[in-house]
C-alpha positions as CSV (number, residue, x, y, z in Angstrom):
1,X,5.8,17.7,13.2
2,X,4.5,21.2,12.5
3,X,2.2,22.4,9.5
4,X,5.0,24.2,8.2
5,X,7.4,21.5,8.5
6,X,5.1,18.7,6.8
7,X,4.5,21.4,4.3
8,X,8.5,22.1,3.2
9,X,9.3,18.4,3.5
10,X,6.4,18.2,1.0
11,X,8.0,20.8,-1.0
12,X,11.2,19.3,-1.2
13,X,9.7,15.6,-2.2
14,X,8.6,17.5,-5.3
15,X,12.0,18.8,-6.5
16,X,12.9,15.7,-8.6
17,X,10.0,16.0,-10.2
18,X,10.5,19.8,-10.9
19,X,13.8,18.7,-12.6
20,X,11.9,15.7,-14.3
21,X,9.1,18.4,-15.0
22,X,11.4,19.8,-17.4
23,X,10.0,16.5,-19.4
24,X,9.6,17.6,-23.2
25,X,10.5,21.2,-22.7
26,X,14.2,20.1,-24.1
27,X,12.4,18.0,-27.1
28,X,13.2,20.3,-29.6
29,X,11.1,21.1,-32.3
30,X,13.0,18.6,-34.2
31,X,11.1,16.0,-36.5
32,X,10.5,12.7,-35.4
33,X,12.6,10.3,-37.1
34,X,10.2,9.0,-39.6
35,X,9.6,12.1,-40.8
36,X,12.5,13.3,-42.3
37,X,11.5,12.8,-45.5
38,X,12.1,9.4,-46.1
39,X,8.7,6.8,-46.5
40,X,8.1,4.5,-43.8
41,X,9.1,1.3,-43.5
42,X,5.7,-1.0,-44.0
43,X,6.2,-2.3,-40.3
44,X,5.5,0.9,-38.6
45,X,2.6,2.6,-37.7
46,X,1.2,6.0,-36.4
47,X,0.3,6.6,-32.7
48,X,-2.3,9.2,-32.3
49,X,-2.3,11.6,-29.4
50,X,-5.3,13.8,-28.0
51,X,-4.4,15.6,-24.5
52,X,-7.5,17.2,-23.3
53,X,-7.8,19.7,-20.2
54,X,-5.6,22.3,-21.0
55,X,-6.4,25.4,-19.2
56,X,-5.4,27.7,-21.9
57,X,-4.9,28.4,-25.4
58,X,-1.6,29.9,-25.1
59,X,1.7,28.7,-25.8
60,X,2.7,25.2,-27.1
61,X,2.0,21.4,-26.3
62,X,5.7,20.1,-26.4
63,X,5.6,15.9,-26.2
64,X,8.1,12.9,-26.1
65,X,7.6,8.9,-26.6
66,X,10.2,7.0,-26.3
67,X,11.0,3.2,-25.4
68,X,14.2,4.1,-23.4
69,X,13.0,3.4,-19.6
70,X,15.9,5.4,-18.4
71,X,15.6,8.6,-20.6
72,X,11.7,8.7,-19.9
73,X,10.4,11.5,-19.6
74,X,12.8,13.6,-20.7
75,X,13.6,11.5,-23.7
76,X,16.9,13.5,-24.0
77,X,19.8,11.8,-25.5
78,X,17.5,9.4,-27.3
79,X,18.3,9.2,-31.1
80,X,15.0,6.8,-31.2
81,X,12.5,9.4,-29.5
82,X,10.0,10.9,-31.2
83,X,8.8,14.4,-30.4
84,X,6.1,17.0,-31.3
85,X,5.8,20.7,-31.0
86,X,1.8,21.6,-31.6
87,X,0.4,25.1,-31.0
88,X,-1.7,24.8,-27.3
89,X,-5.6,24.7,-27.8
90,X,-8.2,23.7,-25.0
91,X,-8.0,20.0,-26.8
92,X,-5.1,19.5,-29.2
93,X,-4.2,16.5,-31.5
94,X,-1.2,15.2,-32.9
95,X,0.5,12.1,-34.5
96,X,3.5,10.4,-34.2
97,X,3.7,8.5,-37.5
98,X,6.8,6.5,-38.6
99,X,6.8,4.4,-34.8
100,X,7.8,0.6,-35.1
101,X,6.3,-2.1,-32.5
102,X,7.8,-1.6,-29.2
103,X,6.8,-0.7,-25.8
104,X,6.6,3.3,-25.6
105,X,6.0,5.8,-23.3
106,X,4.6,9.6,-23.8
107,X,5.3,12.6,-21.5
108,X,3.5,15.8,-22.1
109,X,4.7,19.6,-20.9
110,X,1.8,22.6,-21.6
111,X,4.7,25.5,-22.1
112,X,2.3,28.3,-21.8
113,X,4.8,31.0,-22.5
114,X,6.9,28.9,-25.3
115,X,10.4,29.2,-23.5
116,X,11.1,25.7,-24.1
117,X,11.4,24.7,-20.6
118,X,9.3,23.7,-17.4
119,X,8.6,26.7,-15.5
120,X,8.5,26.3,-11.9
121,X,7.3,27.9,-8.4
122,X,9.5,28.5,-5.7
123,X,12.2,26.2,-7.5
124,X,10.3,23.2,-7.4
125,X,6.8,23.3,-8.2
126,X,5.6,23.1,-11.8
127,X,4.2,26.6,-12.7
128,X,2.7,24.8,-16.0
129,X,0.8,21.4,-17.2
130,X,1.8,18.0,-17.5
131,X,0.5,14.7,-18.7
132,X,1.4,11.2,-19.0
133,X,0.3,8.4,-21.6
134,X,-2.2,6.3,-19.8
135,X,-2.5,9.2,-17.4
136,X,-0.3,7.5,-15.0
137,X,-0.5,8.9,-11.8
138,X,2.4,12.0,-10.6
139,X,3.2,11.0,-6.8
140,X,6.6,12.6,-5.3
141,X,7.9,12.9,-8.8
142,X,6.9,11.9,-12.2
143,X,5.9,8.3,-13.2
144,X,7.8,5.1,-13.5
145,X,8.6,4.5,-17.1
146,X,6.3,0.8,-16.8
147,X,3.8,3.4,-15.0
148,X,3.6,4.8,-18.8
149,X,4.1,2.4,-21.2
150,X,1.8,1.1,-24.0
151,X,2.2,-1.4,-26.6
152,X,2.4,-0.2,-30.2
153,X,1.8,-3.1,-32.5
154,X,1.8,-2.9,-36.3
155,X,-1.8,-1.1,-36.2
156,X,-2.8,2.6,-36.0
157,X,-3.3,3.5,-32.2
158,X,-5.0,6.7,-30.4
159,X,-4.5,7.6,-26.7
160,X,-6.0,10.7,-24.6
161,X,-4.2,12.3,-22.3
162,X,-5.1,13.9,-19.4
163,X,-3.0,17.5,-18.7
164,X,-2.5,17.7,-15.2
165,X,-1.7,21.5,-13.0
166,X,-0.4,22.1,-10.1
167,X,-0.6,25.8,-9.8
């Protein structure tokens, strides 16, 4: 097999996660559930993010969790998600407060240019960052939803996540 051949085959491996990579670039800017005004309930918690590497300033940090294997990592279509909109910095932080014990998992998109969506190169390639809660590893696609996934209990917890480029 030729260069060129192992290299498009490589190319193509990558477009589910290019449609995947779209991740929290449809998490609207919408409030998480808990923080709609109402207090929460005493058996929930807040789940502290920090996602570190980011290349740039510019733009925003757009994030899902979610406990729904099968809308992770898009966490479209989940009433239960919780999602974040924070203006990009070189390290940002942000909480999810509200979250009751479960089994969650966070994806991450760096939208540099604030379209609200996962820019990509030649069609398939993600022009912009990405991370994953317990910076679980990107192969030929995004991560495994059990790839992800951390325990929320009834006590405060704080993760770091890794962004990740491509281009």
């Amino acid at each position: 097999m030729s260069n060129r051949q192992r290299c498009f085959r490589s190319l193509c491996a990558l477009v589910p996660f290019a449609s995947a990579a779209v991740l929290a670039s449809n998490v609207a800017a919408a409030e998480t559930p808990a923080e709609t005004g109402s207090e929460p309930a005493a058996e929930t918690t807040t789940v502290t993010v920090t996602a570190t590497n980011l290349r740039s300033a510019k733009g925003v940090v757009r994030a899902c969790m979610t406990t729904n294997p099968k809308r992770f990592p898009k966490c479209r279509g989940d009433e239960n998600a919780h999602s974040k909109v924070v203006p990009a910095g070189e390290t940002v932080t942000f909480k999810f407060t509200g979250v009751k014990p479960g089994n969650y998992a966070i994806a991450l998109l760096h939208d540099e240019n604030n379209n609200g969506k996962a820019d990509r190169a030649l069609m398939m390639m993600p022009k912009e960052g990405f991370g994953f809660s317990r910076d679980a590893k990107v192969r030929m696609g995004p991560p495994k939803f059990k790839s992800a996934a951390f325990d929320v209990s009834s006590e405060t917890k704080a993760l770091k996540i890794k962004m990740r480029y491509m281009l």
